[in-house]
PAZAPA-4460 file (N, C-alpha, C; in steps of 0.05 Angstrom, whole numbers, plus 32768, in hexadecimal, padded with zeros to 4 digits):
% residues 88
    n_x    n_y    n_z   ca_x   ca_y   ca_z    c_x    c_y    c_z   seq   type   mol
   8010   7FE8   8000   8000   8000   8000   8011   8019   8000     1      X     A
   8028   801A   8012   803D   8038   8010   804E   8030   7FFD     2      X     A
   804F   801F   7FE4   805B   801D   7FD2   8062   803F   7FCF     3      X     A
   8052   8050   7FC3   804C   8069   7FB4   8067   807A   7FC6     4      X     A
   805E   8078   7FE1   8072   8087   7FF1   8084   8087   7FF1     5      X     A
   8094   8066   7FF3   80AA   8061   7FF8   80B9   8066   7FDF     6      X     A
   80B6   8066   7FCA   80BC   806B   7FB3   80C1   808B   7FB3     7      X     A
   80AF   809C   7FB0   80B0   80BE   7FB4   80C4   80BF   7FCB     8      X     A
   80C1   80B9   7FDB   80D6   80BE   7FF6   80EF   80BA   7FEE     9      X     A
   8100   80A2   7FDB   8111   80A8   7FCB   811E   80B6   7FB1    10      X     A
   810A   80C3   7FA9   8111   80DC   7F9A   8104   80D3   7F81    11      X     A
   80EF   80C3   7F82   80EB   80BA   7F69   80CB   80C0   7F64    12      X     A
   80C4   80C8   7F54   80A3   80D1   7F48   8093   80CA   7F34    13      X     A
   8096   80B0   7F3B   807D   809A   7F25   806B   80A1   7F1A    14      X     A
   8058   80AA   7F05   8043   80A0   7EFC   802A   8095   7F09    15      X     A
   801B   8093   7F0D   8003   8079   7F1D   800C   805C   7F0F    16      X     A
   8009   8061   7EF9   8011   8048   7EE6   8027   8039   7EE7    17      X     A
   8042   804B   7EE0   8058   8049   7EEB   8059   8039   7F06    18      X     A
   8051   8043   7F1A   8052   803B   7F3B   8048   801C   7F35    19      X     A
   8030   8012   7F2B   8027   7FF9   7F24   803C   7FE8   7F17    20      X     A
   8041   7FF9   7F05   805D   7FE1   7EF6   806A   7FD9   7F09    21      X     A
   8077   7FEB   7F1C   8088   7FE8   7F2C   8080   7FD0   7F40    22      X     A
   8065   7FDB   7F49   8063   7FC7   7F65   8058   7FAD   7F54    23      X     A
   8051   7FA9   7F35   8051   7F8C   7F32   806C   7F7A   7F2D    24      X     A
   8080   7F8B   7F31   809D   7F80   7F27   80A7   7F76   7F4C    25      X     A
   809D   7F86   7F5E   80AA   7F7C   7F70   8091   7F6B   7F8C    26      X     A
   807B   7F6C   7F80   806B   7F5B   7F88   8067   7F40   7F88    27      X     A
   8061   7F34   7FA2   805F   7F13   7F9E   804B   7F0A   7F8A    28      X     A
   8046   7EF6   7F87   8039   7EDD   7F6D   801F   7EE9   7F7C    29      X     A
   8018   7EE1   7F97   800A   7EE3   7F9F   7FFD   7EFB   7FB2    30      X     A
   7FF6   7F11   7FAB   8000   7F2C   7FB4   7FF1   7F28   7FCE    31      X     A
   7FFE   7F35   7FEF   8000   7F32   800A   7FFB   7F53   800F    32      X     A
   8000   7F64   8002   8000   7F82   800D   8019   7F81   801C    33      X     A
   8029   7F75   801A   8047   7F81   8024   805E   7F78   8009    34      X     A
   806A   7F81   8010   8089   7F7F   7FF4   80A0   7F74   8003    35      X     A
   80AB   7F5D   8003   80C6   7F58   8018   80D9   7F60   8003    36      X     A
   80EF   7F6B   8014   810B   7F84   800F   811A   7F77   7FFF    37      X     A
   8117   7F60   7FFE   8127   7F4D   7FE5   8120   7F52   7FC7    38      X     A
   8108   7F5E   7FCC   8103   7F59   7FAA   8104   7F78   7FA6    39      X     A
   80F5   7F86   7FB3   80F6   7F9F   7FB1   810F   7FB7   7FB7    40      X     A
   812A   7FAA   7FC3   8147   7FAE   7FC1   814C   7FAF   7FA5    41      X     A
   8152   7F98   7F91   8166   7F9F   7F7D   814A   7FAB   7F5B    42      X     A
   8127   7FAB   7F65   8127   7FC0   7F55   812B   7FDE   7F5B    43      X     A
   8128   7FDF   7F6F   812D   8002   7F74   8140   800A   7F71    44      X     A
   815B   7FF5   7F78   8171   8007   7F76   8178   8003   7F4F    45      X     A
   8168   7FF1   7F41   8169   7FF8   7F25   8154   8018   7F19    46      X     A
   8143   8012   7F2B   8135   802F   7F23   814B   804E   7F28    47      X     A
   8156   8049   7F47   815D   805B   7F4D   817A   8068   7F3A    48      X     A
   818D   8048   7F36   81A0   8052   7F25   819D   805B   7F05    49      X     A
   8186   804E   7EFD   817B   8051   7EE5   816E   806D   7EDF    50      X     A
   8165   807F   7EFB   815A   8090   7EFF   8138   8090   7EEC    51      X     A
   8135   807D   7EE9   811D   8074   7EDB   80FC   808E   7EE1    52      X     A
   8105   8099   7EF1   80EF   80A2   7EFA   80FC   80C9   7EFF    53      X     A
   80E7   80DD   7EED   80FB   80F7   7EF8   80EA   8104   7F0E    54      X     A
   80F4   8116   7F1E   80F5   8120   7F2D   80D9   8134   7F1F    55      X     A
   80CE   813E   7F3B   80BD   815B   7F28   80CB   8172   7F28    56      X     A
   80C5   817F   7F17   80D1   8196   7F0D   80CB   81A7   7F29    57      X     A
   80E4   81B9   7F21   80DF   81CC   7F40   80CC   81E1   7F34    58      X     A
   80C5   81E7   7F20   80B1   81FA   7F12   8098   81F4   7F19    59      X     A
   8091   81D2   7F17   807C   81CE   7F24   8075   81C5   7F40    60      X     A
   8085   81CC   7F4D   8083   81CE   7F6C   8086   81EC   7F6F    61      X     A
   8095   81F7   7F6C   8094   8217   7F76   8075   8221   7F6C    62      X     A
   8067   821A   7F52   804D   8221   7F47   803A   8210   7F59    63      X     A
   803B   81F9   7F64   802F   81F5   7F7F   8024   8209   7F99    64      X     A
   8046   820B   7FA7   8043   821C   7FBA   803F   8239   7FAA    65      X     A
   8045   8248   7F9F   8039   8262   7F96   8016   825B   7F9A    66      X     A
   800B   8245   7F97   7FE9   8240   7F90   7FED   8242   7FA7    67      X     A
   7FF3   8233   7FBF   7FF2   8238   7FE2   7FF0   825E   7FE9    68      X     A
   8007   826A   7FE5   8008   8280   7FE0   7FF3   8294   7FE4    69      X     A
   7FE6   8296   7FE8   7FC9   82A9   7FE2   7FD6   82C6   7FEC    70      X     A
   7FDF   82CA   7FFF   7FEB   82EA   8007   8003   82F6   7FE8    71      X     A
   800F   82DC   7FDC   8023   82DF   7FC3   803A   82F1   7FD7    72      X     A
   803E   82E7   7FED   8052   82ED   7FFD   8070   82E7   7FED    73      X     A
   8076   82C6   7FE4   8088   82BA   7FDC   808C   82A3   7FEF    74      X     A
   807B   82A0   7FF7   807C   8286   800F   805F   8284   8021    75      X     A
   8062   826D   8035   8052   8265   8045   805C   825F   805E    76      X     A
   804E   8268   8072   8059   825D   8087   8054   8247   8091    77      X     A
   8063   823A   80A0   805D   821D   80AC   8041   8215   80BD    78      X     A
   803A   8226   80BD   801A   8223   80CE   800F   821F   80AD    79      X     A
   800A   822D   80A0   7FFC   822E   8087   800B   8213   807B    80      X     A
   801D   820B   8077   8019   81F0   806A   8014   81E1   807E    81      X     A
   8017   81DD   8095   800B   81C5   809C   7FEF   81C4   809F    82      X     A
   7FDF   81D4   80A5   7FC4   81DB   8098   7FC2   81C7   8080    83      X     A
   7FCD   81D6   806F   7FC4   81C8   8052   7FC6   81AA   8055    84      X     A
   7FE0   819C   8058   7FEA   8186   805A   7FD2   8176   806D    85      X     A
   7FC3   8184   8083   7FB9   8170   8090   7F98   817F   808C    86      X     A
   7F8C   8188   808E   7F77   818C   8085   7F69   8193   806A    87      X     A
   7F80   81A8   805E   7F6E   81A7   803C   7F75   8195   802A    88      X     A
***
């Protein structure tokens, strides 16, 4: 189920589709909802060296937070994102 995360958390930004390929390559015959580190060790570190997957553009993250932005200060404060993050 935190396939999606654990993957983003290493710098990598799948597709939905993409992410599927992925978790049927390192999923059992018989899928359990967990992944053991054996299988999912030597594809990631082929994704990761392969860099198979790019990063998002910092254009479209800074065009993110500018949408947060509403004052068009040039930022947000930490009360205001975690707001967002946990309620909107």
């Amino acid at each position: 189920r935190e396939i999606g995360s654990i993957v983003r958390s290493l710098g990598c930004f799948p597709a939905e589709a993409e992410l599927h390929e992925l978790l049927a390559k390192v999923e059992e015959e018989e899928p359990t909802g967990y992944i053991h580190l054996e299988k999912f060790l030597p594809v990631m570190t082929k994704v990761l060296l392969d860099r198979s997957y790019r990063p998002i553009p910092e254009d479209v993250l800074l065009h993110a937070f500018e949408a947060l932005d509403e004052n068009k200060c040039g930022y947000i404060t930490k009360e205001e994102l975690v707001k967002y993050l946990t309620e909107e």
